[in-house]
Structure formats: C-alpha cells, structure tokens
C-alpha positions in Angstrom: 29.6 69.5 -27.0 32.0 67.3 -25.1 35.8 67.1 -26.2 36.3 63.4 -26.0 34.2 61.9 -29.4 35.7 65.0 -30.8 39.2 63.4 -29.6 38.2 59.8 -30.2 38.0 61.1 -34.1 41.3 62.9 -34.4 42.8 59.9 -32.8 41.2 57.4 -35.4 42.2 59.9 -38.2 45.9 60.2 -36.9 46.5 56.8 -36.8 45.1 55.3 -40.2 46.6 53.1 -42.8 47.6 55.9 -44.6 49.9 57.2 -41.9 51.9 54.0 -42.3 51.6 53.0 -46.2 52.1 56.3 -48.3 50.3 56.8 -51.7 52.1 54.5 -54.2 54.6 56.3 -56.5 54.9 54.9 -60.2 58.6 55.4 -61.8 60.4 53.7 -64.7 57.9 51.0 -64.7 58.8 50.0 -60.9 55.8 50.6 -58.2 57.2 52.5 -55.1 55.1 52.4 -51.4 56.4 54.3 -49.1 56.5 52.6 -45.6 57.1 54.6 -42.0 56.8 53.7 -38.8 54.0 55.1 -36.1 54.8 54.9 -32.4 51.9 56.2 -30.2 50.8 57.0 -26.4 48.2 58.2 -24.5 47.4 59.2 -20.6 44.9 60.6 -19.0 43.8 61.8 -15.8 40.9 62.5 -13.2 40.4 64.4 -9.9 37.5 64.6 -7.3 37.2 66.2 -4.1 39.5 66.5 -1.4 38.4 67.1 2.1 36.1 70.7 1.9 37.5 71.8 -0.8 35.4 71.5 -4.2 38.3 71.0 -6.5 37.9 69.2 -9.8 40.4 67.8 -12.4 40.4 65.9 -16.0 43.1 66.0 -18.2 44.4 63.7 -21.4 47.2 63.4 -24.0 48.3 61.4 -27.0 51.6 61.8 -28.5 51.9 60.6 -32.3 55.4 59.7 -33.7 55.8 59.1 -37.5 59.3 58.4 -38.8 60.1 57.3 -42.6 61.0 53.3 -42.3 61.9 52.7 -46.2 60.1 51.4 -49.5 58.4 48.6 -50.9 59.9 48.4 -54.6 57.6 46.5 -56.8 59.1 45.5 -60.5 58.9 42.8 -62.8 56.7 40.6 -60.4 58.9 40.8 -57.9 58.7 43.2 -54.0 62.2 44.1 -52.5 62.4 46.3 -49.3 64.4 49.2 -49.2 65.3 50.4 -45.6 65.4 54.2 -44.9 68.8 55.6 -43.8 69.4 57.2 -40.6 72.0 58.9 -40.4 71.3 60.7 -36.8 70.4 57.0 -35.5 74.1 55.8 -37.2 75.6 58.5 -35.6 74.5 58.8 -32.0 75.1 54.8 -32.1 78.7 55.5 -33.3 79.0 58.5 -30.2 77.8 55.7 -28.1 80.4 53.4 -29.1 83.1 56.1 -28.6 81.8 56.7 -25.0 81.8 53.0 -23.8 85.3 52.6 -25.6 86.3 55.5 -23.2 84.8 54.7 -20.2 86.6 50.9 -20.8 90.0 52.4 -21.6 89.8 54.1 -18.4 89.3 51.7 -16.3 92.0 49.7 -18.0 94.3 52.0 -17.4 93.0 52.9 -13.8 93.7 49.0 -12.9 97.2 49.2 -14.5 98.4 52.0 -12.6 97.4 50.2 -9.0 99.4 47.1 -9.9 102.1 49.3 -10.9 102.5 50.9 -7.6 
C-alpha cells in the first residue's frame, strides 16, 4: 500500500480543530477554552535518472508546531481573552535588548575616542 493517502490522513489528523481549540474546562461557574497556536510546513522531493545511471529518489516531510497561545474565559455572558505567558519569548527579547544596547554603546564610545585623538 502506498505511504502518501496513509500520510495525507496523519496530516489531516494533526492539524484539526482540536489541535487549536482544547476541550472546554468548566470551573466556578466560568467556561474555560484553551487556545494554542499551530505553525506547519511541508517539502518534498523527487529524482529521475541521470545520464546511465538508474538512480531514483522521493522524499517528503512536514513539521508540526503547537505552542499554548492563552484562554477564552467565558462568565456571566461575557468572553475575555487571556494571553499565555512566555517567559523564554520575554527573556530572549530582553537578551536581545541587552545585545543591541552593547553593540550601540560600543560604537559610541569607539566614535568618542577618534575625536579625542
């Protein structure tokens, strides 16, 4: 049996509804849907024949990224959206910052120094 309707299926299974929009959680009368976010990619590949040699090729991939993105809160009638936390993302921005700041203050005081001389 070929791979690829085999593939075709995973692919449709990996990437439902439910992969975005968690089972909704009930607590103290409030409605809670978990929401994440679902980036995806594929590729693929082919071959043939190259002068007398009988070489052949095929190849594929998908690559599936799920991260948490926050909650719908539903009480009293009305939906509020709580945003995940993270704190790796808040933190390698914050490195980032530092870096720049660095590389900045360098060259400040790179220019200084000519004019002084």
């Amino acid at each position: 049996m070929s791979e690829g309707p085999q593939l075709v299926d995973r692919l449709a299974e990996a990437a439902t509804v439910r992969r975005a929009f968690g089972d909704p959680i009930e607590r103290d009368g409030a409605l809670v849907i978990p929401v994440a976010r679902i980036v995806g990619g594929g590729g693929g590949g082919e071959g043939g024949r190259t002068g007398d040699s009988n070489e052949q090729g095929s190849g594929g991939g998908f690559g599936l990224r799920v991260t948490p993105a926050g909650v719908f809160v539903i009480k009293d009638g009305a939906v509020t959206w709580q945003p995940a936390f993270d704190q790796t993302r808040v933190i390698l921005g914050g490195q980032l910052i530092g870096v720049v700041a660095l590389l900045v203050a360098r060259s400040v005081l790179r220019r200084r120094a000519r004019r002084a001389r």
